[in-house]
C-alpha positions in Angstrom: 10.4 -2.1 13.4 6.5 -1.6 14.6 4.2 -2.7 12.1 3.2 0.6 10.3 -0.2 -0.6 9.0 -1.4 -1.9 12.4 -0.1 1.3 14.1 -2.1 3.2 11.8 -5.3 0.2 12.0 -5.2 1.3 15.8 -5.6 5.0 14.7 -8.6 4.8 12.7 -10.3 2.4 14.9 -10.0 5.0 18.0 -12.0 7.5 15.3 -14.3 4.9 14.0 -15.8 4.1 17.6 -17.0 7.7 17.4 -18.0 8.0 13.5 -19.7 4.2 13.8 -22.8 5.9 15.6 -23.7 8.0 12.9 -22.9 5.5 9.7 -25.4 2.9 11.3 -28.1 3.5 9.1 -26.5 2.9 6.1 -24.7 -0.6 7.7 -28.2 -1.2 8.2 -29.8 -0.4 4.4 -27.2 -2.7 3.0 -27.3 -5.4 5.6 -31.1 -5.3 4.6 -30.3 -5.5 0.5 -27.7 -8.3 1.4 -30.1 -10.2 3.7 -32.0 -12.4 1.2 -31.9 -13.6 -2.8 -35.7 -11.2 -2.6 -34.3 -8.8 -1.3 -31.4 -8.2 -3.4 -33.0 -8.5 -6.6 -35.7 -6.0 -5.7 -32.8 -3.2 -5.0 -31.5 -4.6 -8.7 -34.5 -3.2 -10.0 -34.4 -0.1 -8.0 -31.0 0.5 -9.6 -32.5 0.1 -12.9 -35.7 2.7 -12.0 -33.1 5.3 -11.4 -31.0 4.7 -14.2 -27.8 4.0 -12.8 -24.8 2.8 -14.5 -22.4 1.6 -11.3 -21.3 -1.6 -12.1 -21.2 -4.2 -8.9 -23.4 -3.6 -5.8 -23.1 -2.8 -2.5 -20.5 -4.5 -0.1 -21.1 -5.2 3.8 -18.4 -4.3 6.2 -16.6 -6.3 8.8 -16.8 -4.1 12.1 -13.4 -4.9 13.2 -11.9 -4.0 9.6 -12.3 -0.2 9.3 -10.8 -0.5 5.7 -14.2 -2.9 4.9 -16.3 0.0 6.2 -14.5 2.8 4.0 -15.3 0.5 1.1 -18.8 -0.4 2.0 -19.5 3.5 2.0 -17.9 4.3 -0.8 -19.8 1.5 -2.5 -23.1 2.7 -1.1 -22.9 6.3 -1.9 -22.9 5.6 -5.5 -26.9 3.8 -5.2 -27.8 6.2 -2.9 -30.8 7.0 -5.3 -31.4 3.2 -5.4 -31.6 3.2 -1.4 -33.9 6.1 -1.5 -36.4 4.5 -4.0 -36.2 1.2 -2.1 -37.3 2.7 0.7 -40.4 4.5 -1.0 -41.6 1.4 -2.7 -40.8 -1.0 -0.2 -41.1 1.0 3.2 -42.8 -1.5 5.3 -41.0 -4.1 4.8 -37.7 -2.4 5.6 -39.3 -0.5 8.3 -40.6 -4.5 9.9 -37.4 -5.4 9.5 -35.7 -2.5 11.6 -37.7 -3.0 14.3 -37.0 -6.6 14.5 -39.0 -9.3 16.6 -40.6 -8.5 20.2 -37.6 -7.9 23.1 -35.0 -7.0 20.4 -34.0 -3.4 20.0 -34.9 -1.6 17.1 -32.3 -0.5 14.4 -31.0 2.7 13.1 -32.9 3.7 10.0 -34.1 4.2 7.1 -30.5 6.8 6.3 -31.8 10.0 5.8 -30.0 12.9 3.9 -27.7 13.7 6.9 -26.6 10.2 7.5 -26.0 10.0 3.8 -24.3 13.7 4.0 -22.2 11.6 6.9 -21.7 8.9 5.2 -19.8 11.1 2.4 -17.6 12.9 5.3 -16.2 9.6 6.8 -15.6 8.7 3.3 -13.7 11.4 2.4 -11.7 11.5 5.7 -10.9 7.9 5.3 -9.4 7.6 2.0 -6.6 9.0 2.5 -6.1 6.7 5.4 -7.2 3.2 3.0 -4.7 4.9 0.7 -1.4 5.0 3.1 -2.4 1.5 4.3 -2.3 0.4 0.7 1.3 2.0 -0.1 3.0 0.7 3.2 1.3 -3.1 2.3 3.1 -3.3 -1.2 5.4 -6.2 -1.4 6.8 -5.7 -4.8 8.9 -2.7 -4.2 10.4 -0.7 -1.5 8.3 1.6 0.9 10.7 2.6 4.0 12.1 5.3 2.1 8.3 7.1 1.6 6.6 5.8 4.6 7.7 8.9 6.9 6.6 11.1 4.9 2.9 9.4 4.8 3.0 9.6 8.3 3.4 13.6 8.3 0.5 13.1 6.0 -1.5 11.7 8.6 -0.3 14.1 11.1 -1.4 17.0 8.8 -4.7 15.4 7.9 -5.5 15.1 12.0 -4.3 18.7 12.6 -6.6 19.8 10.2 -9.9 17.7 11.1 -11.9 20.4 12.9 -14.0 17.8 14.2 -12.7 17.0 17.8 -15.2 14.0 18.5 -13.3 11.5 16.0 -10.2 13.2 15.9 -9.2 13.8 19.3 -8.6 10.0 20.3 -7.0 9.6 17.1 -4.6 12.2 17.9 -3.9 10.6 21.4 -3.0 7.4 19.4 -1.0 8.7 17.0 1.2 10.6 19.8 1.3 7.2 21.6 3.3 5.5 18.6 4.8 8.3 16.7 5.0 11.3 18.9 8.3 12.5 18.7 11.2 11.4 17.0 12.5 9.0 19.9 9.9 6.8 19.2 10.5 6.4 15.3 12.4 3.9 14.2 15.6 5.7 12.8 16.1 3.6 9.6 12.8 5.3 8.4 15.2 8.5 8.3 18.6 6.3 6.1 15.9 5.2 3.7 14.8 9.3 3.1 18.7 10.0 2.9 19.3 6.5 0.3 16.9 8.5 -2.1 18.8 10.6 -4.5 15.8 12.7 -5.1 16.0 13.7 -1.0 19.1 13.0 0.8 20.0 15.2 4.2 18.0 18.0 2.5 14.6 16.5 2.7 15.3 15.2 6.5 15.8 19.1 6.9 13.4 19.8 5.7 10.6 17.4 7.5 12.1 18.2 11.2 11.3 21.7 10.4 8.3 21.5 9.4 7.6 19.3 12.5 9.0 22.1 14.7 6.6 24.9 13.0 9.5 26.2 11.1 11.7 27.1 14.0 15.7 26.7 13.5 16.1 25.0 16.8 18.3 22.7 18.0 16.1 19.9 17.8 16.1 20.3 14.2 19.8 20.4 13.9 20.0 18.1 16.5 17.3 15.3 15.3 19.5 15.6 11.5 23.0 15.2 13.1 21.2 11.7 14.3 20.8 10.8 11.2 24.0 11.9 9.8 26.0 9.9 12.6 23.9 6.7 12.1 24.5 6.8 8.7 28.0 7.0 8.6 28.4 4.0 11.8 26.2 1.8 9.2 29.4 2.9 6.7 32.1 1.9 9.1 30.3 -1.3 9.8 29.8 -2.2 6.0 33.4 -1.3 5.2 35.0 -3.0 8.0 32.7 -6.1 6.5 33.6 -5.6 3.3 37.8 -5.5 4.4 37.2 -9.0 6.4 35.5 -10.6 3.3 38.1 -8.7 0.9 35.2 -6.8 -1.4 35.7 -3.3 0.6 36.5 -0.5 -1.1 40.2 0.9 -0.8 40.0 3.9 1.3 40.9 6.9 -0.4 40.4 6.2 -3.8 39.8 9.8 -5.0 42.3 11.5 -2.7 44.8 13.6 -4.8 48.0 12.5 -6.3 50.1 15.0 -5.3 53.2 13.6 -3.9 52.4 10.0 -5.0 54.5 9.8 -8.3 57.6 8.8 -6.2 58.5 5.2 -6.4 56.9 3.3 -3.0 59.8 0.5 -3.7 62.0 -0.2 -0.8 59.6 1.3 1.7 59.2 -0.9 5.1 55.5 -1.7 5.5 55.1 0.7 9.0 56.6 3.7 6.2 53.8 2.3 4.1 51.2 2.9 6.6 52.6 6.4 7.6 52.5 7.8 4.4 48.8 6.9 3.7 47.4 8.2 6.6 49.6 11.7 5.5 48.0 11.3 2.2 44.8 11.2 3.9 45.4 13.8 6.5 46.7 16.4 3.6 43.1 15.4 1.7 41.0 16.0 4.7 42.2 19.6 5.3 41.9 20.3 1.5 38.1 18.9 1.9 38.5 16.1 -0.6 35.9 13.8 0.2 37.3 10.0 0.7 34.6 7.9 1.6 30.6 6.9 0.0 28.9 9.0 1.9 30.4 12.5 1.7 30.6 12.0 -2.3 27.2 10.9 -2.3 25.9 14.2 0.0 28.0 15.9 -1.9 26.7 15.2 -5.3 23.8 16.9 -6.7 20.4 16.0 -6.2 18.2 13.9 -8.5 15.1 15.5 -10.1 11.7 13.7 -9.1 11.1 13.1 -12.1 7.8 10.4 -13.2 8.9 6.7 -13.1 11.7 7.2 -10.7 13.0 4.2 -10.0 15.1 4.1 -7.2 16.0 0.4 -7.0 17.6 0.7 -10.6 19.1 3.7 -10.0 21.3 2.2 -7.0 22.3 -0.3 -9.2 23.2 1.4 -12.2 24.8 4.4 -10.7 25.5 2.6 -7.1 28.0 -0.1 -7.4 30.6 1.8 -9.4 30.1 5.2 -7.5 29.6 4.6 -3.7 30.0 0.2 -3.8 29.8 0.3 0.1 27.2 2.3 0.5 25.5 0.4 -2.3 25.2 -2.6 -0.2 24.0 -0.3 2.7 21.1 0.8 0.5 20.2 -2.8 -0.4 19.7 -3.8 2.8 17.8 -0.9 4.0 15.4 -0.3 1.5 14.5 -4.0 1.8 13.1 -3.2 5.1 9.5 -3.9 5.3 7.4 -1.5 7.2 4.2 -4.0 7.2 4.0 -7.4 8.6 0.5 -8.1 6.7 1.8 -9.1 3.4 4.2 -11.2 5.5 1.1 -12.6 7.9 -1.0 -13.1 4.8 2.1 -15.5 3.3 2.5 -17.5 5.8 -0.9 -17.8 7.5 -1.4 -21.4 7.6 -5.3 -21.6 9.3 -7.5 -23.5 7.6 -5.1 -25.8 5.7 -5.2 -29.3 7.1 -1.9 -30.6 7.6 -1.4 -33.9 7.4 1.0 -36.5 9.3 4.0 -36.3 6.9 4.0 -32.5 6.4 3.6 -31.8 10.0 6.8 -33.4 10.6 8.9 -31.5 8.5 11.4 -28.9 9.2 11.2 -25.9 9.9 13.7 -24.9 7.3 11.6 -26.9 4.7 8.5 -25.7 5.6 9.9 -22.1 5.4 10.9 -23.0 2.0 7.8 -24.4 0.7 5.8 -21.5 1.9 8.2 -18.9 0.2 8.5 -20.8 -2.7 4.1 -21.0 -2.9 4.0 -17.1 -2.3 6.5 -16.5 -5.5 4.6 -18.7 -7.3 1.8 -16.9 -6.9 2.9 -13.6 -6.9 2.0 -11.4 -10.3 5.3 -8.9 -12.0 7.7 -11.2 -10.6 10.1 -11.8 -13.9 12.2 -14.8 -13.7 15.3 -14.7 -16.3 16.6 -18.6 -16.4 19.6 -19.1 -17.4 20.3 -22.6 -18.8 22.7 -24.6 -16.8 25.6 -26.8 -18.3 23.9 -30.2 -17.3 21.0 -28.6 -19.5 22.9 -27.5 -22.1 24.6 -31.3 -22.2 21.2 -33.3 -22.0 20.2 -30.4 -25.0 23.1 -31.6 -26.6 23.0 -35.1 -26.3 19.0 -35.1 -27.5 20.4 -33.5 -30.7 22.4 -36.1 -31.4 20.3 -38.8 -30.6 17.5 -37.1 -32.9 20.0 -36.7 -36.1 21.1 -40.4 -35.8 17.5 -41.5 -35.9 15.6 -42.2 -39.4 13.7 -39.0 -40.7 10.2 -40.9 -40.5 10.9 -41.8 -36.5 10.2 -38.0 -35.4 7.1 -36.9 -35.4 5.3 -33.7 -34.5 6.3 -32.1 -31.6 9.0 -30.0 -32.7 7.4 -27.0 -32.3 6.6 -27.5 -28.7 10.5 -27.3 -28.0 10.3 -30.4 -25.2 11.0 -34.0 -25.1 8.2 -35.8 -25.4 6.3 -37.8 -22.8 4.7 -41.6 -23.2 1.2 -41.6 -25.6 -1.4 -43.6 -25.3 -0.4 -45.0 -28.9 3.0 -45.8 -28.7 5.2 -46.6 -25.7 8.2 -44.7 -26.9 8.0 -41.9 -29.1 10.5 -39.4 -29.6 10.1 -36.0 -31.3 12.3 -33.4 -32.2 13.6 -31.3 -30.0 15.0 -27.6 -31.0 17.9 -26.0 -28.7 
C-alpha cells in the first residue's frame, strides 16, 4: 500500500509552488523577528504594545515541509498587530534588511493587508489538509478503515476551491494517485466493510456519490469487487484455520431439520453426502452459513461517540463471526503511513559503534521496536507474574520469616529486594508478595 501521507505531501506541494509567491512576505517578517536575540525581543515588546495574550511566538517554516508553513501562518496571524507595529516603529531597519547588501535581490515586504488577507486563505485551505495528514500518521489505533473517506474529503475540498491557480495542479496530482478506483488499494474498501457502523452500505454509498449519484454499473460493479474480495479473504482464512484445526465448522447455524436421526453406522462418504444436503437444503431456504453473510446481514451499529471498533471485534467478534474476526485483525492493522514507521527506525545521526554494527539484523530489529514501545505514551502493559517469579517471591518469604525481627530493616514498603548500601555489604529487607 502507497504511503497515504506522502501521496497527499505531493498534493499540497504542487498547490504550494503557486500559493508560496504570495505568502513571501510574511516568511520574510518572521525570518526578520527570528534573525537576531535584538530582534526578537524588540517584536516581544511589540506584542506587549498591542496587548496580546497569544502565548509562544512565531515559528519559521522549512520550505520543503508544507505542514511547517501551515503552522508558521497560523502562528503569525495571531501577532499580526505585533508585525504591523514592528514595522511602524522600526521601519528602517526592516526595510535595510529587505533590501539586503549591494548585488543581492531585494525581498518581498513589509506584508501588507492583502498578503495578510492571503496569508489567512492558505491557512484556511490548508488545515484541513495538516488535519488528514495527522489522522492517517496515528500509530496508536487503526486508520485504514477511515482513510477513504478522508480522501473523498480531499476530493470535495479541491472540487470546491474556485481558485484554479493552486488547485488545478493539485487536482492533476490527485488524479495521478487516486483517480479512479483501479488505482486504490482495495483493502481500503474491507476495512469500510470491517466497521459495524458502515459495512456494504457505506461502500454504496461512497461509489455513488463518486459517480454524481448515477445507478450505473460502475457503482454496482466497483461494490461487487469488494463483496468478492471479501469473501476470497474468508475462504483463505477458513481453509487456514481447517489446516491449523481453529476453523470454524461450517454450517453451524444451518437448521436441524432432519438431523435428530442417529448418524451411527453411517460410512464416512454417507457422512459427507448428507452434509452437503444439509447445506444445499439451507442455501435454498437463505440460511446464512458462513461469517460474512451473518455479519451483512446483521444490523448496523449506531455511530455513536467513543466507538471503539477494535473492542467491539473482540467482544462481539470472536464468538459471532471467529473467522472473520481474525480477518479484521489483520486488516485493520494495516498502516496507511510509512512516517511513523520512518520516524522509528531512522537511525541518522546515531553513531554506531563496532559491536552494535555487527549485530543482526533480527537483533537490531528488536532493539529498535523494543526503544519505540518504550517510548511510546498510552501503551498499557498488564504483567502477569510468571511461576519462576512467583517461586523466587516465595522463597524470599521464607528466607525473610526465618531471619530475626531486628535483621529487616526499612524497605518494606518499596515491595523489592534490596540492593548492596554503602553501609553494609548485605542487607536484606522485607519483601511483600
Amino acid at each position: 500500500m502507497r504511503c497515504v501521507a506522502h501521496i497527499l505531501n505531493l498534493i499540497v506541494n504542487d498547490g504550494l509552488s503557486v500559493m508560496k509567491i504570495f505568502i513571501g512576505a510574511i516568511r520574510n517578517a518572521v525570518r526578520y523577528v527570528r534573525s537576531s536575540p535584538q530582534r526578537l525581543d524588540f517584536f516581544k515588546e511589540c506584542v506587549e504594545r498591542v496587548k496580546l495574550e497569544c502565548k509562544g511566538l512565531v515559528i519559521l517554516d522549512v520550505p520543503t515541509r508544507w505542514n511547517s508553513t501551515f503552522l508558521m501562518l497560523e502562528r503569525a496571524l495571531k501577532f499580526q498587530k505585533a508585525f504591523d507595529r514592528m514595522v511602524e516603529e522600526n521601519a528602517c531597519n526592516f526595510c535595510a534588511w529587505l533590501e539586503g547588501a549591494k548585488g543581492e535581490k531585494p525581498k518581498e515586504g513589509p506584508p501588507a493587508s492583502v498578503d495578510w488577507q492571503y496569508g489567512e486563505q492558505f491557512m484556511d485551505f490548508l488545515r484541513p489538509f495538516y488535519e488528514i495528514t495527522l489522522n492517517v500518521c496515528c500509530s496508536n489505533s487503526p486508520t485504514v478503515h477511515s482513510t477513504f473517506g478522508d480522501i473523498l474529503s480531499i476530493y470535495g475540498l479541491l472540487q470546491e476551491q474556485k481558485n484554479p491557480c493552486f488547485a488545478s495542479p493539485m487536482q492533476d496530482k490527485f488524479l495521478k494517485y487516486w483517480g479512479s478506483f483501479d488505482k486504490l488499494n482495495h483493502y481500503l474498501f474491507i476495512a469500510i466493510v470491517l466497521d459495524p457502523r458502515h459495512k456494504l452500505e457505506k461502500i454504496f454509498d461512497y461509489f455513488e456519490i463518486l459517480d454524481d449519484g448515477d445507478m450505473n454499473e460502475n457503482v454496482e460493479a466497483n461494490t461487487k469487487t469488494v463483496k468478492d474480495l471479501l469473501y476470497d479473504l474468508y475462504k483463505v482464512y477458513e481453509e487456514e484455520g481447517r489446516e491449523s484445526g481453529v476453523g470454524e465448522v461450517v454450517g453451524s447455524q444451518v437448521s436441524s431439520e432432519g438431523t435428530s436421526s442417529s448418524s451411527k453406522g453411517l460410512t464416512e462418504l454417507e457422512k459427507r453426502l448428507k452434509e452437503k444436503e444439509q447445506r444445499r437444503r439451507a442455501m435454498k431456504a437463505g440460511i446464512v452459513n458462513n461469517d460474512v453473510d451473518r455479519y451483512l446481514g446483521d444490523p448496523i451499529e449506531g455511530d455513536g461517540e467513543g466507538f471503539d471498533l477494535l473492542n467491539w471485534w473482540r467482544v462481539n467478534g470472536v464468538c459471532k463471526y471467529p473467522i472473520l474476526t481474525r480477518i479484521a485483525r489483520d486488516v485493520l492493522a494495516i498502516p496507511v503511513s510509512t512516517i511513523a514507521l520512518e520516524s522509528s527506525f531512522s537511525t541518522s545521526g546515531r553513531i554506531i559503534d563496532p559491536y552494535r554494527s555487527s549485530l543482526s539484523p533480527r537483533m537490531v530489529e528488536a532493539l529498535i521496536c523494543t526503544q519505540n514501545w518504550l517510548r511510546s505514551e498510552n501503551v498499557y502493559l498488564h504483567h502477569m507474574p510468571t511461576v519462576e517469579e512467583m517461586e523466587l517471591c516465595e522463597e524470599a518469604e521464607r528466607e525473610m520469616l526465618k531471619m530475626p525481627c531486628g535483621a529487616a530493616v526499612g524497605s518494606s514498603r518499596s515491595g523489592m529486594l534490596p540492593t548492596k548500601s554503602k553501609t553494609s555489604k548485605s542487607k536484606t529487607s522485607s519483601f511483600r508478595a
